[in-house]
VEXNUZA-45634 format. One record per atom (N, C-alpha, C, O, CB): x, y, z; residue in one letter. Coordinates in steps of 0.001 Angstrom, whole numbers, padded with zeros to 6 digits, always signed. Glycine has a CB too. Layout:
N
XYZA ...
% end
This chain:
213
+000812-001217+000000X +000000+000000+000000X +000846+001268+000000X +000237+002333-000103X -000918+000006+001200X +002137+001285+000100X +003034+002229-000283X +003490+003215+001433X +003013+002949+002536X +002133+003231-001691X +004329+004127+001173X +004277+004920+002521X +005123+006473+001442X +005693+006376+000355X +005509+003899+004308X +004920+007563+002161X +004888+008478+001733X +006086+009037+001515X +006150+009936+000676X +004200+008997+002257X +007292+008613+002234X +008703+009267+002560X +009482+008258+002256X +009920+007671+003245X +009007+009785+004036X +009862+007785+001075X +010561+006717+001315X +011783+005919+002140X +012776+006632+002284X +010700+006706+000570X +011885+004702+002654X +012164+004011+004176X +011896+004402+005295X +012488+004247+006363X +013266+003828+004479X +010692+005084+004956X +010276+005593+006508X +008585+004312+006495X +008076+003982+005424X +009798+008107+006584X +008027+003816+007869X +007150+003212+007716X +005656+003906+007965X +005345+005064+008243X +007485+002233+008374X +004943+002822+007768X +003244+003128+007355X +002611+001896+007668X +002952+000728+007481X +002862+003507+005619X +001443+002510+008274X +000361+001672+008647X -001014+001671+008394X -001498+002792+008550X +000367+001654+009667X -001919+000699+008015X -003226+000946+008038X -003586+000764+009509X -002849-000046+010072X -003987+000069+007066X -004666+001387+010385X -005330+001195+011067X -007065+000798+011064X -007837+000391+011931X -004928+001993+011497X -007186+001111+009777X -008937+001317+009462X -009443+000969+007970X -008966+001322+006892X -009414+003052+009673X -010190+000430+008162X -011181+000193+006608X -012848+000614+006538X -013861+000553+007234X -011233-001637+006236X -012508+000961+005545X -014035+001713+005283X -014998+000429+005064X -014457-000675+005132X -014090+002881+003688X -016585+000509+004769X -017283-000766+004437X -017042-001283+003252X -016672-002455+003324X -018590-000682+004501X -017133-000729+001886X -016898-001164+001081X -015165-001503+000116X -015062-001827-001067X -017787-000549+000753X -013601-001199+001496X -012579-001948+001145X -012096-000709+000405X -010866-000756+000373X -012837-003386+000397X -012683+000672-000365X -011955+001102-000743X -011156+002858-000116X -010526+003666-000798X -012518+000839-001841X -011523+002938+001401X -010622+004040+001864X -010261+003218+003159X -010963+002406+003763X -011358+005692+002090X -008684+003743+003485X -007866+003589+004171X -007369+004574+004812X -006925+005606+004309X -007217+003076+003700X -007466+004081+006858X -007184+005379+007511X -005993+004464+008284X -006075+003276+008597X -008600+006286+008516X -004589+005610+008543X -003520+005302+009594X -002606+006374+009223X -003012+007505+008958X -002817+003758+009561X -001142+005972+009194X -000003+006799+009374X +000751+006640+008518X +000863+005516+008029X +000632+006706+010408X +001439+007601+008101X +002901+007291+007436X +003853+008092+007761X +003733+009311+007633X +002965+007327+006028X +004981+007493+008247X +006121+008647+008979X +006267+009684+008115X +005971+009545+006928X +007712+008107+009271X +006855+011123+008733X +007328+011710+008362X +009461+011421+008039X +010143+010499+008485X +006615+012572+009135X +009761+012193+007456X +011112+012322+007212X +012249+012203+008482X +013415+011809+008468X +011187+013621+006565X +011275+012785+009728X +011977+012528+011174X +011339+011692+011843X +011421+011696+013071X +012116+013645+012072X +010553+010782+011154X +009960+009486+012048X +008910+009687+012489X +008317+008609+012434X +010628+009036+013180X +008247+010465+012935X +007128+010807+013230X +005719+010773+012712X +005450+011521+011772X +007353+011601+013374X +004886+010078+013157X +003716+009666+012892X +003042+010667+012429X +003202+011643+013161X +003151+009103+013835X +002091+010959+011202X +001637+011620+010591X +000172+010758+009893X +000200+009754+009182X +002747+012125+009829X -001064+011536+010372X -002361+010780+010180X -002154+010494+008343X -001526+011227+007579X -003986+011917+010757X -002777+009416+008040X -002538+009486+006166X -003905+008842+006188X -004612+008401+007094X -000961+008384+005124X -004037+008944+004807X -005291+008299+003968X -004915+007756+002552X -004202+008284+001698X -006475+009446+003720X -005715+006321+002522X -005654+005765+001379X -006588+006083+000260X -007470+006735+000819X -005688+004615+001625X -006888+005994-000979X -008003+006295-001382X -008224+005852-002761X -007512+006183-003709X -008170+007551-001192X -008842+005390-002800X -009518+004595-004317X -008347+003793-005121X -008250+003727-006346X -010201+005929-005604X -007560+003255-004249X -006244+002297-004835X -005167+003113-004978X -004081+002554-005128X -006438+001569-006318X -005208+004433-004968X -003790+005557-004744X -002976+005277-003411X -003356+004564-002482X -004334+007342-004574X -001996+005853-003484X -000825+005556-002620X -001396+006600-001280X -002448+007204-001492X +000907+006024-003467X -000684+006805+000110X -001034+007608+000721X -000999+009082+000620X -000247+009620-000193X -000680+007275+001439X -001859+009845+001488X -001653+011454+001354X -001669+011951+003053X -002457+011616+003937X -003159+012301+000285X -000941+012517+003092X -001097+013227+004987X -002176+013954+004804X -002315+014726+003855X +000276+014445+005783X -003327+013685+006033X -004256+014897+005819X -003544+016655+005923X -003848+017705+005356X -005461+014668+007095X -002549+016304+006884X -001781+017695+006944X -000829+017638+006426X -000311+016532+006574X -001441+018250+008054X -000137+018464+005703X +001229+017594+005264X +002639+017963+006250X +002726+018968+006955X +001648+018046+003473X +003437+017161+006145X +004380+017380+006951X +005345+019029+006954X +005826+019561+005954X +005168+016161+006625X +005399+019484+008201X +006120+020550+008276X +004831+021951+008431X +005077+023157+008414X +007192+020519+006846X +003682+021385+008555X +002111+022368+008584X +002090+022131+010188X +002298+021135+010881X +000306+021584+007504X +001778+023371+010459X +000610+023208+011934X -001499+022951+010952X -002101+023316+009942X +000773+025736+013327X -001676+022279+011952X -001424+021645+013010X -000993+020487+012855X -001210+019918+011785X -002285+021622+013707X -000286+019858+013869X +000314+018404+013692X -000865+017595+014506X -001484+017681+015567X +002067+018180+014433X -000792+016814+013423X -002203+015257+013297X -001548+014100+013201X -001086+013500+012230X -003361+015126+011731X -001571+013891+014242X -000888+012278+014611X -001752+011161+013866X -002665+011389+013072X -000973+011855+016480X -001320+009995+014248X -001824+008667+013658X -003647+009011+013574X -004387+009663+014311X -001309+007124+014880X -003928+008094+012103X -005812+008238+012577X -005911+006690+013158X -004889+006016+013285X -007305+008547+010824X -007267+006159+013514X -007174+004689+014053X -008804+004653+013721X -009331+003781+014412X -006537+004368+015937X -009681+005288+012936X -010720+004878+012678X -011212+005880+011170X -010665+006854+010652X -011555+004941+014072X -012547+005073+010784X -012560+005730+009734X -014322+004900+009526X -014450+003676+009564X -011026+005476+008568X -015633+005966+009294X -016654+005606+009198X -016736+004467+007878X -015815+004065+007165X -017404+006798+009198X -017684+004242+007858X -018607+003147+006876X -018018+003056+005864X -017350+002160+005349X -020043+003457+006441X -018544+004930+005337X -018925+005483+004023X -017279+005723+003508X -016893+005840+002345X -020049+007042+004140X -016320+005761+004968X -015253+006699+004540X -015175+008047+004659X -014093+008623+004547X -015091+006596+003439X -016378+008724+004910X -016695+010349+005279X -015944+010732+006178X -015328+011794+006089X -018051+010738+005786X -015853+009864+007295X -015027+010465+009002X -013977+010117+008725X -014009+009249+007853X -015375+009817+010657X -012851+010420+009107X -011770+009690+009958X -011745+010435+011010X -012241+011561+011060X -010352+009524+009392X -010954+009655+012267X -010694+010203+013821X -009502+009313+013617X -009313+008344+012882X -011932+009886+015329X -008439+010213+014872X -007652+010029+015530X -007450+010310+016389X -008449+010480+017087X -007115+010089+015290X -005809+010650+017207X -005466+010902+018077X -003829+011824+017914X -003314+011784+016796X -005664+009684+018714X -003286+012399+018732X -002047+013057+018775X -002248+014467+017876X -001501+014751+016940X -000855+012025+018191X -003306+015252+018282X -003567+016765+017126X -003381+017181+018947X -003735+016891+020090X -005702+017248+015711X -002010+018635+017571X -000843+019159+018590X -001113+020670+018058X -000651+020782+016923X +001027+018439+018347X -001704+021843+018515X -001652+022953+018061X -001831+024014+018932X -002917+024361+019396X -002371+022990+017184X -000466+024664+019211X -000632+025891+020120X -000235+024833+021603X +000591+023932+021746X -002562+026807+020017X -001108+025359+022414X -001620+024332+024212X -002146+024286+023803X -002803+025317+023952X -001919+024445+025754X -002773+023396+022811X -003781+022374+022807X -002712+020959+022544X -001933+021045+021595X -005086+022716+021479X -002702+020033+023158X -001546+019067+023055X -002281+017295+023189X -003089+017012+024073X -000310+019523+024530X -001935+016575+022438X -002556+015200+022149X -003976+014636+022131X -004343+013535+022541X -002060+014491+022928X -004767+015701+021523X -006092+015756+021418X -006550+014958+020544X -005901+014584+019566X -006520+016866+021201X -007823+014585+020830X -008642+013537+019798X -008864+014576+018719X -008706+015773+018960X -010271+012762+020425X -009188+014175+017663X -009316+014947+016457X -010139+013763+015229X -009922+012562+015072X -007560+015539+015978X -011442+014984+014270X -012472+014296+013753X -011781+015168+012280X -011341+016318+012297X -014284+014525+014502X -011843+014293+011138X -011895+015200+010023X -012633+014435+009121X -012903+013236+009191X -010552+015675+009464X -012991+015414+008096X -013605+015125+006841X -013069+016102+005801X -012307+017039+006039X -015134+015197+006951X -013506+015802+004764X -012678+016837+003505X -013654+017848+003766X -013155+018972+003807X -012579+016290+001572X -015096+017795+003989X -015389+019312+003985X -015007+019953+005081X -014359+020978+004869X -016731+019641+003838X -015208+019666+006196X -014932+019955+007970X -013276+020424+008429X -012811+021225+009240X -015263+018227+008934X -012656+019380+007357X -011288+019484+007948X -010876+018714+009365X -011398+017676+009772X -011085+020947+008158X -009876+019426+009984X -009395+018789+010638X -010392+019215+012137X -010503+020440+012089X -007863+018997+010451X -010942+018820+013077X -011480+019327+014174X -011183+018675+015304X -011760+017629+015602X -012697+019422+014069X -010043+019345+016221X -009899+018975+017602X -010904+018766+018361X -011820+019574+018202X -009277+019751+018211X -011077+017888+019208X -012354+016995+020366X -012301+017641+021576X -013296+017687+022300X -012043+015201+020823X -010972+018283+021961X -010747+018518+023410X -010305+017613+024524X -010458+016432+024212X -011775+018912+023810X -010099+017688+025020X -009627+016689+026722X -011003+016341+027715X -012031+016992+027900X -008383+017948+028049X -010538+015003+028268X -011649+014757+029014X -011883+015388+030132X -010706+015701+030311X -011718+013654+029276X -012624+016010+031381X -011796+016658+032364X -012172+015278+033897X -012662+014180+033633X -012491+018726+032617X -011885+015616+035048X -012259+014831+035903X -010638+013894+035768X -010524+012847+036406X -013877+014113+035516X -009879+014228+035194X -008504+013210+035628X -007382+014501+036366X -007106+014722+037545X -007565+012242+033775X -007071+014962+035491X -006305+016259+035844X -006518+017674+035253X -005451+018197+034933X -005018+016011+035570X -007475+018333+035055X -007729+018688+033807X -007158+018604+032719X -007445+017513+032226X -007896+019510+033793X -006338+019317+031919X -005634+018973+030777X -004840+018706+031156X -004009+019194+031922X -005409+019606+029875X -005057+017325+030354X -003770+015825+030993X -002718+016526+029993X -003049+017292+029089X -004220+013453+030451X -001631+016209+030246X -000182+016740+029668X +000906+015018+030111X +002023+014888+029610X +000495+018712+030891X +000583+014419+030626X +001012+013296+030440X +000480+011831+029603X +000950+010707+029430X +001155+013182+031502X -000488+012396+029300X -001610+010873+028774X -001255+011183+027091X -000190+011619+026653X -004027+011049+029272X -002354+010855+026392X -002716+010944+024797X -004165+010707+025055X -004598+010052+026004X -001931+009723+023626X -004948+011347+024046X -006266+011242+024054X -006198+010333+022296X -005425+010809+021465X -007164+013024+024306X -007003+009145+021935X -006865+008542+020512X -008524+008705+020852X -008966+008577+021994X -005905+006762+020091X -009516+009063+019458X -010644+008275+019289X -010331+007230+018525X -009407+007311+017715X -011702+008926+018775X -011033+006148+018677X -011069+004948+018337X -011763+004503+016807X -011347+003943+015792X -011696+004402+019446X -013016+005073+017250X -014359+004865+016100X -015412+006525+015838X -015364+007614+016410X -015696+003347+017015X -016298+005976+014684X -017167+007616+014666X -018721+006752+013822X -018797+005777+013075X -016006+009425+013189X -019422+007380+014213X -020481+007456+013717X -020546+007473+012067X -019422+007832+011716X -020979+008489+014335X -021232+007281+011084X -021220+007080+009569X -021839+009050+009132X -021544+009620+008081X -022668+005351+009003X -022697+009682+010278X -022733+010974+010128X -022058+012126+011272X -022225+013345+011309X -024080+011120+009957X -021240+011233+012171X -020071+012215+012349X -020106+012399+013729X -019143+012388+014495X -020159+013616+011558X -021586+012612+014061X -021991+012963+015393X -021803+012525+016643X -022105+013219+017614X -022917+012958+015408X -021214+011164+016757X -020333+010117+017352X -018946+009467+017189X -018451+008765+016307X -020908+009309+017265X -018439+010024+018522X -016799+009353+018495X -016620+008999+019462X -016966+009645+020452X -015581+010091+018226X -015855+007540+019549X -015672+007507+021216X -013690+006693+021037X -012859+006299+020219X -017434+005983+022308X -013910+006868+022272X -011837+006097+022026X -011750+006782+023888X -012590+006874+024783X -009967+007551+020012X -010485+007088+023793X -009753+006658+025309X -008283+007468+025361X -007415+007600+024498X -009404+004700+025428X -008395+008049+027021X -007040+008407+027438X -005774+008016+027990X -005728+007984+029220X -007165+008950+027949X -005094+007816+027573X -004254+007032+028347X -003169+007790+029272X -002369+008544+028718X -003599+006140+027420X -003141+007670+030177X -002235+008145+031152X -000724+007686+031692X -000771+007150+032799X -002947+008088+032073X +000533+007795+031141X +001358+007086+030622X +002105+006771+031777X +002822+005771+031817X +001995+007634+029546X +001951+007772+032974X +002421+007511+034352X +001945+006773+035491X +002519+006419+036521X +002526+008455+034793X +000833+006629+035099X +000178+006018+035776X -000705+004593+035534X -001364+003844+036255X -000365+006882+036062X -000345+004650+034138X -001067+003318+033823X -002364+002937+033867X -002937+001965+034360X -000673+002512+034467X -002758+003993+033187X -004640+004128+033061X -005208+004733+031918X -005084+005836+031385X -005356+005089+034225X -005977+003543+031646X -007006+004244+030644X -008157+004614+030905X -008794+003934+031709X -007291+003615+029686X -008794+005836+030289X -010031+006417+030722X -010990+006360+029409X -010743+007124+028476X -009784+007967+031312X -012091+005447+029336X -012783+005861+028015X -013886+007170+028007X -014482+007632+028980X -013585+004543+027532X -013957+007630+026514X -014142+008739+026238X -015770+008737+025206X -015894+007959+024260X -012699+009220+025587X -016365+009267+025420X -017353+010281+024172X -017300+011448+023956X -017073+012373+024736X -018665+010390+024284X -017529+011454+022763X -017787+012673+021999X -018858+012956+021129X -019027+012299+020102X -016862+012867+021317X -019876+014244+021592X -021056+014471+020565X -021243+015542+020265X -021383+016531+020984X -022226+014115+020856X -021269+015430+018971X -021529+016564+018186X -022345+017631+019340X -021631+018602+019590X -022487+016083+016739X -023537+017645+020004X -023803+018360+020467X -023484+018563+022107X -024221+019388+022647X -024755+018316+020008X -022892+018183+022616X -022466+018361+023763X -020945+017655+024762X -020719+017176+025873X -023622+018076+024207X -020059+018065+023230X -018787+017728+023517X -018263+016340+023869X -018910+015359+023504X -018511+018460+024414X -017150+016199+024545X -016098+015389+025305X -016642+014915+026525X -017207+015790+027181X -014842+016174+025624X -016633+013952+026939X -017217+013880+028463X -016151+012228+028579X -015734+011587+027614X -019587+013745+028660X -015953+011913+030003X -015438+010480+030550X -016917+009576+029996X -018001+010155+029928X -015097+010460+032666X -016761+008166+029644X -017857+007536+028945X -018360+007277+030352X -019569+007496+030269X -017587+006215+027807X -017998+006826+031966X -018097+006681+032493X -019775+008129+033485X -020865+007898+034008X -016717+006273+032482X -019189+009065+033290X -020102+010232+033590X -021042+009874+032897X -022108+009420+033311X -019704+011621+033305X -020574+010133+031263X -021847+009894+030559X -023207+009021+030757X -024408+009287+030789X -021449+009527+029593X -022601+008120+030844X -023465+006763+031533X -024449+006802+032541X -025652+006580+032673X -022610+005857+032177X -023058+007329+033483X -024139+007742+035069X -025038+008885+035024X -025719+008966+036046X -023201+008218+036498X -025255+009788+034165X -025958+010652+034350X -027498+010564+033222X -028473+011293+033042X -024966+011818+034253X -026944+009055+032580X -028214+009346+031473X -028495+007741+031368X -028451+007127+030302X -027731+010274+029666X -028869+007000+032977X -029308+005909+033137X -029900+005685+034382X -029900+006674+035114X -028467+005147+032873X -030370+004735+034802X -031455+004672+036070X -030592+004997+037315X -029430+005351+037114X -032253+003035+036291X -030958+004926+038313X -030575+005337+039583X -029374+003839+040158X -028211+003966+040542X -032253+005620+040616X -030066+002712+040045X -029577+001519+040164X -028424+001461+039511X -027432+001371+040233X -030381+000606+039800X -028246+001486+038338X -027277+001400+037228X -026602+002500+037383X -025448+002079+037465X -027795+001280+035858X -026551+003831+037495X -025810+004791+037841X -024421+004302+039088X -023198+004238+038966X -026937+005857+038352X -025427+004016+040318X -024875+003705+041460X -023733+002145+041556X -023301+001726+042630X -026200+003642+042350X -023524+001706+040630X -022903+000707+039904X -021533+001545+039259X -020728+000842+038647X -024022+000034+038740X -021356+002445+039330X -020359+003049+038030X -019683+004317+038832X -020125+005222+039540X -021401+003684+036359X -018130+003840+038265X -016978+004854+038779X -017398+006275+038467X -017596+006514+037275X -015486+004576+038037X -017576+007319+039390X -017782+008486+039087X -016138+009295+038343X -014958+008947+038303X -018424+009091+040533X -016834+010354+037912X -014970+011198+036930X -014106+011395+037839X -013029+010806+037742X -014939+013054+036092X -014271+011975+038574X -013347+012442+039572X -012001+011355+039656X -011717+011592+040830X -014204+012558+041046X -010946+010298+039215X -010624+009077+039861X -009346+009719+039834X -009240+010940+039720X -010908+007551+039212X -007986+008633+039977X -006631+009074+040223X -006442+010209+039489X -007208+010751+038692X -005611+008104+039912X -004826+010653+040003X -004419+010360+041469X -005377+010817+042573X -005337+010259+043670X -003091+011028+041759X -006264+011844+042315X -006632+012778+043452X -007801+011624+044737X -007936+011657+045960X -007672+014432+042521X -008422+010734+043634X -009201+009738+045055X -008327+007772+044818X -007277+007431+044273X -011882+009620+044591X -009010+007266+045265X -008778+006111+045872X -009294+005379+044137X -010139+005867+043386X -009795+005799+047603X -008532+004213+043913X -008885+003638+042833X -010493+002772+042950X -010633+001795+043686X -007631+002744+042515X -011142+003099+042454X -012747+003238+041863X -013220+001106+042272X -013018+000262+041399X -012704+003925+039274X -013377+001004+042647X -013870-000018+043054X -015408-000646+042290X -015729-001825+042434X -013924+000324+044435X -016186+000258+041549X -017467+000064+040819X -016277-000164+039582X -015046-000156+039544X -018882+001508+040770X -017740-000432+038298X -017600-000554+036933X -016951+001171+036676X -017334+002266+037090X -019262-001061+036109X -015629+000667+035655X -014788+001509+035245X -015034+001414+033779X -015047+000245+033393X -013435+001261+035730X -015201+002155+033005X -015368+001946+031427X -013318+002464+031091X -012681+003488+031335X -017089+003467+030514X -012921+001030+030406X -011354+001605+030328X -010991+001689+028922X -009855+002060+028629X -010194+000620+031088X -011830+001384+028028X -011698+001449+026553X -012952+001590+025192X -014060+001101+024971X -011015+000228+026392X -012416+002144+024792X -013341+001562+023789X -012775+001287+022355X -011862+001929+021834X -014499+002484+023654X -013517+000135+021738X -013730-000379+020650X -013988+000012+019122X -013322+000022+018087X -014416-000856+020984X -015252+000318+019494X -016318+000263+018432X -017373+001155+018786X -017685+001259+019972X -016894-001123+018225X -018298+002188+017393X -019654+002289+017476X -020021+002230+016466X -019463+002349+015375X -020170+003194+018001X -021209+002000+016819X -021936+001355+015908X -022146+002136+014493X -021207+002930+014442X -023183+001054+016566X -022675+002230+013714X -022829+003183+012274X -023472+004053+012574X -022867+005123+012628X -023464+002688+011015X -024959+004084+012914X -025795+004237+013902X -025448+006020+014793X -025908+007155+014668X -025509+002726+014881X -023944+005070+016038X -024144+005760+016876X -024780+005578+017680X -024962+006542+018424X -024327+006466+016641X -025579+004108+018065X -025948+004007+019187X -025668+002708+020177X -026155+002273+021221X -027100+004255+018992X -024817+002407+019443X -024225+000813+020570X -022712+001170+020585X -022155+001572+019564X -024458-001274+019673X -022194+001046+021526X -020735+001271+022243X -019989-000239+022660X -020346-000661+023760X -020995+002257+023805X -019482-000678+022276X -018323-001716+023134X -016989-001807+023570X -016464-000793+023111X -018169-002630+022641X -016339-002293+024047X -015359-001713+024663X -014939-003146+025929X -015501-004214+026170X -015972-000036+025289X -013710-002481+026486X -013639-003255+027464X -013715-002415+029142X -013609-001188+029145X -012323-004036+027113X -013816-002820+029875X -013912-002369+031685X -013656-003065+032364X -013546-004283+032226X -015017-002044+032375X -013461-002215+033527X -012902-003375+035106X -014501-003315+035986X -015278-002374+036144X -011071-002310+036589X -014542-004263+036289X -016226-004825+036803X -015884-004747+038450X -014758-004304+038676X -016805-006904+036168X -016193-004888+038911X -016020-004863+040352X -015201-005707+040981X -014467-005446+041934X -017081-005016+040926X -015313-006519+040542X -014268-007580+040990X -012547-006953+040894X -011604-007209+041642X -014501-009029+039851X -012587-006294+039996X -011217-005911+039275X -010153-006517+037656X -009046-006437+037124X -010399-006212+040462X -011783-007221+037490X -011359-008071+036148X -011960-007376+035041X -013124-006976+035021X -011885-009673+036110X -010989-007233+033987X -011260-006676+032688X -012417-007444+032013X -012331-008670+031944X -009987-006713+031818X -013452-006829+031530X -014696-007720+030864X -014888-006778+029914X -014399-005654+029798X -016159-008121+031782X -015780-007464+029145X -016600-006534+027799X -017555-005822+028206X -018096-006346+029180X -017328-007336+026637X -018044-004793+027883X -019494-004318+027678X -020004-004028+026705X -019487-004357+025637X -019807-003444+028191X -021180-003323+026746X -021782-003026+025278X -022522-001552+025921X -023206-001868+026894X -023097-004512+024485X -022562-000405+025716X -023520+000581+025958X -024361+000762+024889X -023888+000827+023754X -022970+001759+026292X -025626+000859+025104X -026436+001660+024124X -027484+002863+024354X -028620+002695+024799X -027122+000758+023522X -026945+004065+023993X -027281+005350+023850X -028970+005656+023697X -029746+005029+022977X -026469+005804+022647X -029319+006892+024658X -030705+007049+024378X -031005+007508+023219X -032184+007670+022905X -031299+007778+025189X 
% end
């Protein structure tokens, strides 16, 4: 599938439904990960090109149609390892930081994972590199970035709420003992089924599945 700089490497991360767009990376000239796209059997293109602000790290998802891609590592100004949504008309659009860990984490990376087929859904995860934690994430078109974990608790029954790690977690409280949402996967085309993996109470990594009102 080619890479853009020659002996520098490249990766796919993503396939569209019908096999013909391709979302991931291809180094730059100093090694550095640079979001790329495949497209209709052509070789790669950086959505940004190298040596441009803003810098757009690796993508790791890419809708149905091919319309979305998302990633992770968009670096511009203090704004630093942000999730990021683009499309050719939209461009490139930073997600923001989750808050409830530190506010703007400066040690983690924020990646989205997956997006909705009309855009309005992204979800993926923070990782915290010192501490060894992942935090999963949403994103909606109409009401931003949030921990998937908040999200949850605030837009499900009382029972099921009371089951689930509130935002607030390390370092500042005690490690979360309820259901932790620590990744995510997948959403659906849709936009309304979530999977992923979490720590359950016990402290064992399991699957879930969320599905959105």
């Amino acid at each position: 599938m080619g890479n853009i700089v020659e002996g520098r490497a490249s990766r796919i991360n993503a396939v569209d439904g019908d096999g013909s767009h391709f979302a991931g990376w291809s180094d730059t000239s100093f090694g550095s990960r640079l979001a790329a796209l495949w497209s209709d059997g052509g070789g790669p293109e950086w959505i940004v090109p190298d040596g441009q602000d803003p810098y757009v790290g690796e993508a790791t998802g890419i809708s149905s149609d091919g319309t979305w891609v998302v990633g992770g590592g968009f670096q511009e100004g203090v704004k630093i390892f942000e999730p990021w949504l683009w499309s050719e008309e939209t461009g490139v659009q930073p997600l923001g930081q989750v808050k409830g860990l530190r506010g703007l984490v400066l040690d983690g990376q924020h990646f989205a994972r997956d997006v909705s087929d009309d855009g309005r859904v992204v979800v993926g995860q923070d990782t915290l590199f010192n501490l060894g934690e992942q935090f999963a994430f949403i994103w909606l078109a109409d009401n931003g970035i949030d921990m998937l974990q908040n999200y949850v608790r605030e837009n499900t029954d009382a029972a099921t709420a009371a089951m689930i790690c509130d935002g607030e977690r390390a370092p500042i409280k005690p490690p979360c003992t309820d259901w932790r949402f620590w990744n995510t996967a997948a959403v659906s085309n849709d936009g309304k089924v979530i999977v992923g993996t979490g720590s359950n109470p016990d402290g064992f990594l399991e699957a879930y599945k969320i599905t959105l009102p």
